[in-house]
N, C-alpha and C positions, 0 to 999 in steps of 0.2 A: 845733534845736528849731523848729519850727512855730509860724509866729506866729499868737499866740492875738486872733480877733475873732467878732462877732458882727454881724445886723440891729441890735442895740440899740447896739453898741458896735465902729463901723468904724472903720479903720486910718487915718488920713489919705493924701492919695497922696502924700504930701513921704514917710511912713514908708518906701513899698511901694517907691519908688524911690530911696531911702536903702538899704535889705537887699538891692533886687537889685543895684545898683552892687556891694558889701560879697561877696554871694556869687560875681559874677563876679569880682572884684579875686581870689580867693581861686584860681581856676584857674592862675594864672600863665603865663608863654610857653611856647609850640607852637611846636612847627615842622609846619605844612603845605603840601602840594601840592594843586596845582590849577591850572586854566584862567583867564587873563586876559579875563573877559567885559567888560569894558566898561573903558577908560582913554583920557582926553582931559589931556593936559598943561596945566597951567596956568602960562604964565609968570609971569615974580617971584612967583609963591607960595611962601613956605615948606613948607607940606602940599600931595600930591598924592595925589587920593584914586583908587581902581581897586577893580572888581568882583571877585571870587576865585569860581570857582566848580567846584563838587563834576564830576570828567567823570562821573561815572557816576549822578548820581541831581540832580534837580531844585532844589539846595540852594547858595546863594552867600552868602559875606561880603561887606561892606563892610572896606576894609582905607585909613588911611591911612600917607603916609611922607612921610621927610623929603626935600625936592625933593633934596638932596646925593647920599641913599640912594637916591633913584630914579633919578638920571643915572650913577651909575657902576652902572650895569647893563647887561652887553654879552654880547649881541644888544642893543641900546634893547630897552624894556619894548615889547609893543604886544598889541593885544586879536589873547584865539586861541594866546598863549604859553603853555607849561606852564612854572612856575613853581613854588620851594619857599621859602616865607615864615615866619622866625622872628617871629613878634607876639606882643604880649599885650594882651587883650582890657581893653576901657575901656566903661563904662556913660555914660552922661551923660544925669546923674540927674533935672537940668532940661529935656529934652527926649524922657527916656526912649527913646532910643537907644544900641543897639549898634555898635559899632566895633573894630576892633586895630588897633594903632601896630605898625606894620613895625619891627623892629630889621636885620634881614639880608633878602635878596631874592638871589635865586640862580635863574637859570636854568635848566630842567634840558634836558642835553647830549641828542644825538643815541645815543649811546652809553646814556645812561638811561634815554634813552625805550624804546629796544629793548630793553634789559635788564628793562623793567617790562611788557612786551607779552611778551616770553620767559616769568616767572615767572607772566604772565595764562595764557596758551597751556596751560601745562604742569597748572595748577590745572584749566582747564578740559576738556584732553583726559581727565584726572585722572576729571571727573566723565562722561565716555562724551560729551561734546558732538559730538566730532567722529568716532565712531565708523562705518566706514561702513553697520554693519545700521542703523541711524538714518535714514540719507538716504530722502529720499524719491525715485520715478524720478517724470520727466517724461513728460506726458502726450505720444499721437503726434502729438496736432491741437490745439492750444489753442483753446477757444471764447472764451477773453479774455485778454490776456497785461497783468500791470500791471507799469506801465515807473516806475521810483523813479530821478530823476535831477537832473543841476542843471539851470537856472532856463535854457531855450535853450541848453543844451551842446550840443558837437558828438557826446558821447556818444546824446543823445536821438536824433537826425539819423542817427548812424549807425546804429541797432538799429532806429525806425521804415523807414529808406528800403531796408534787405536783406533785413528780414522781408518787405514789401513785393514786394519781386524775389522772393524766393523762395516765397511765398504769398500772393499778393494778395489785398484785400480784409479781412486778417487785423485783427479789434479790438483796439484799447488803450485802457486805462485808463491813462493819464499822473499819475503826482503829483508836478511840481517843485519840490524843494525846497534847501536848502542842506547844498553836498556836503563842506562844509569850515568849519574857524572853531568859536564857540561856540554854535551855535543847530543845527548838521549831526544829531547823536546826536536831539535830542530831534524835529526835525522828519523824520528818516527812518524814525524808531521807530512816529511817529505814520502819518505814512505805509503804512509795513507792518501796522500793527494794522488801516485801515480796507479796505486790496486785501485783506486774511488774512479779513476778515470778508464780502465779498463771496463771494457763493454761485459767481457768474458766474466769477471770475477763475479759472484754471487752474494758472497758475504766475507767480511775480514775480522781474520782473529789477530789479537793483540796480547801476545803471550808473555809471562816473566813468572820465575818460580819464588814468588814472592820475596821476602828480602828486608831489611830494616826499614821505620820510618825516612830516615835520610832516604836508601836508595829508591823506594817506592816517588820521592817528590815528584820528579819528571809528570808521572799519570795522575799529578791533584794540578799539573799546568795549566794556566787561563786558554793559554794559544792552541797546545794538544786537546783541551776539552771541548772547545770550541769548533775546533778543526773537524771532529770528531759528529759533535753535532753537526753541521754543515754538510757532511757526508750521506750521500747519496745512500750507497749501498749498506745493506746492517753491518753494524759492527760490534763483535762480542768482544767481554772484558774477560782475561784470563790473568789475570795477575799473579794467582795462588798463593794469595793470602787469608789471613780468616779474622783479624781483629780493626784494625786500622783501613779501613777501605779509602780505596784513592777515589777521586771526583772523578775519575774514570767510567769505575762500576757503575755512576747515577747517570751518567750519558750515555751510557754505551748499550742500544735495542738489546742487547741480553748480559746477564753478568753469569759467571760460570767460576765455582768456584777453586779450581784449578785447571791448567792445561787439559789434562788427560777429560774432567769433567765436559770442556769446552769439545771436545771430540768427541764426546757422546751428546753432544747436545744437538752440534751442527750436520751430522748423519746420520742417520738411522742404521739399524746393527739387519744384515745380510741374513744372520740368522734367525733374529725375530721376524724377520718380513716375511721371510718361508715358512715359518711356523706359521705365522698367523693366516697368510694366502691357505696355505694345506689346510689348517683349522677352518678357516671358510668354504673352501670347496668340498669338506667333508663336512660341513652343515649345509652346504646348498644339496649333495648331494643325499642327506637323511629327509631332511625338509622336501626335494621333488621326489623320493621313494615311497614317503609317507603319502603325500597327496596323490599319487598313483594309486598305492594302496587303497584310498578313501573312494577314488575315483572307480575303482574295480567294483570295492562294496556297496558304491551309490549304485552303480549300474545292474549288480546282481539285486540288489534290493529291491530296485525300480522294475525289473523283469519280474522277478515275484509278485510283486502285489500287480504287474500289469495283466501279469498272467493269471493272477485270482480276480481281477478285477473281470478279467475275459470270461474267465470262467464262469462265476456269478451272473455274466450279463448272460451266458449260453443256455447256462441252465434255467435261467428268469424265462429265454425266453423260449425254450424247450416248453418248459410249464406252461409259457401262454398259448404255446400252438399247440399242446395237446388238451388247453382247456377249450380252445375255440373248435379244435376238431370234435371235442364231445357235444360242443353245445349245436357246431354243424350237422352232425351227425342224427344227434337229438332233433331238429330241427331237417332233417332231411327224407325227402320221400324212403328213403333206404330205409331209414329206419323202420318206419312203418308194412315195411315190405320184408324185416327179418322178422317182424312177428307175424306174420302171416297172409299178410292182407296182400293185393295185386292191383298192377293198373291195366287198365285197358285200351287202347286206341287201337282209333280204324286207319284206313292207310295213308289220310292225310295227317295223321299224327294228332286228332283231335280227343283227346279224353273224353272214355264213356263215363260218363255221369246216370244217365236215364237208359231205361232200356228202350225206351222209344229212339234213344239218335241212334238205333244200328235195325236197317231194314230187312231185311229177311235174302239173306244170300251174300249182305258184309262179310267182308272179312276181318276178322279183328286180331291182335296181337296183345296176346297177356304174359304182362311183364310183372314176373314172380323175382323173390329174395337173390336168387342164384337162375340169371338164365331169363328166356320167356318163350311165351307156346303161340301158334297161331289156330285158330278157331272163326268156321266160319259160321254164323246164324242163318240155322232151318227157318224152313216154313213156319207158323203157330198152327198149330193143328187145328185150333176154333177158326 
């Protein structure tokens, strides 16, 4: 029930922290997992107190324990361990603080961790994350590449100095941050949220020079894989590792399988592109020489036979005009006139036929082979 107050009629705060202690005490012990964000030993204390904190969302305990309880814990306890803690929570009602007293502390194994990144992996392939119609392709020229790394890695070193080699002059936008531990997840998250928000950048590499199971956790994170997904802009995995792959590699539009790899992925090499240009321009330039050439021989080709084709028609028809000149000829008073024969006409140009059409005193005209005579008709003597 709801405790009844009013402006007229306020609760005292001895009440308000009397019922919260009362409804906390009523939860009784948990067992939780989480992240050792903060622990500093104290010696001869009997209480040792250590941070718990949520890996996937911004949320930690205060947890203490009994100094006996916290040295027989092996691995030793140290900040950045994942941890499973039986507590039960404690109010302290004159200071109105929260706490849990540790009864159990349990490390968890190598083997759990990957068994809890397995059952992550499977939920989230589950939900299409790492599908690959999803990925996104990389640009061919990035006009800004942002580089998410740690603090002066040799990761950083490697991906700025072979993009470099291989495209100089190429922009980055750098954000160092922590690649490992309990601050890694929420400063690389933030990281990606403000290059994702950049209009300039093109694609984001997310680099680390691989590293143990433990330190790789950060990149099998629900919140960073997620974040990651959600992301606008491509973003490659460069983790450089080769066995244990983090839930990163399966989200992330390319995986690369180390830094320096990730720099030859996301630019192209300055030097193959001018081989290859030059390799082109001297096939385009074989290829239009060649077809010039062809072009040359089509047209001397085409000129010959047009020229025999002229020629043939010339000669064809040479032969026809000197067959129809024979046949004219054959067929021509001339001819008749080189074997001997003659015509006659009077001076209207009428051919003698009869010796009667020319009267005695005509004049007539004889038209021999070469030439003709004129003649005119005597009297007949009868």
């Amino acid at each position: 029930m709801a405790l009844e107050s009013s402006a007229d009629a306020p609760v005292p705060v001895r009440t308000v922290s009397r019922l919260i202690g009362e409804w906390v005490g009523q939860l009784g012990a948990v067992w939780m997992e989480g992240q050792v964000a903060q622990f500093r030993r104290r010696p001869g204390a009997r209480n040792q107190f250590l941070v718990l904190r949520d890996t996937d969302a911004e949320v930690s305990l205060t947890i203490v324990a009994d100094a006996q309880l916290v040295g027989s814990v092996e691995p030793p306890l140290a900040e950045g361990q994942r941890v499973v803690i039986w507590a039960r929570p404690e109010f302290w009602s004159g200071q109105g603080s929260l706490q849990l007293r540790a009864r159990d502390i349990r490390p968890v194994g190598i083997g759990d961790l990957l068994a809890s990144i397995e059952r992550l992996k499977a939920l989230l392939a589950a939900e299409g994350l790492f599908a690959p119609e999803r990925k996104v392709p990389l640009p061919f020229l990035p006009h800004t590449i942002g580089l998410i790394c740690g603090r002066a890695s040799a990761a950083m070193t490697d991906v700025l100095v072979n993009v470099e080699d291989r495209w100089p002059g190429t922009r980055f936008d750098v954000r160092e941050v922590a690649v490992q531990g309990v601050n890694a997840v929420p400063e690389i998250t933030a990281a990606l949220a403000e290059l994702d928000a950049d209009p300039h950048v093109d694609v984001i590499v997310i680099a680390r020079g691989g590293g143990s199971v433990e330190d790789l956790l950060p990149f099998s994170n629900e919140t960073l894989v997620r974040a990651v997904a959600t992301a606008r802009t491509p973003v490659v995995s460069a983790i450089g590792h080769e066995q244990d792959s983090p839930l990163l590699d399966y989200v992330a539009d390319l995986r690369a399988s180390t830094p320096t790899d990730a720099a030859k992925r996301i630019v192209p090499s300055w030097a193959e592109e001018s081989a290859l240009i030059t390799g082109l321009r001297d096939r385009a330039r074989r290829t239009l020489l060649t077809a010039i050439e062809r072009a040359i021989d089509s047209i001397a080709d085409l000129r010959r036979r047009s020229l025999a084709r002229i020629t043939g028609q010339w000669e064809a028809a040479t032969a026809d005009i000197d067959h129809l000149s024979a046949r004219l000829r054959a067929l021509s008073p001339a001819s008749t006139l080189d074997r001997g024969y003659a015509i006659v006409t009077v001076d209207d140009g009428t051919i003698v036929r009869n010796e009667r059409d020319v009267a005695a005193g005509d004049v007539m005209t004889i038209r021999v082979a070469r030439g003709s005579l004129t003649a005119r008709r005597e009297a007949d003597d009868g």
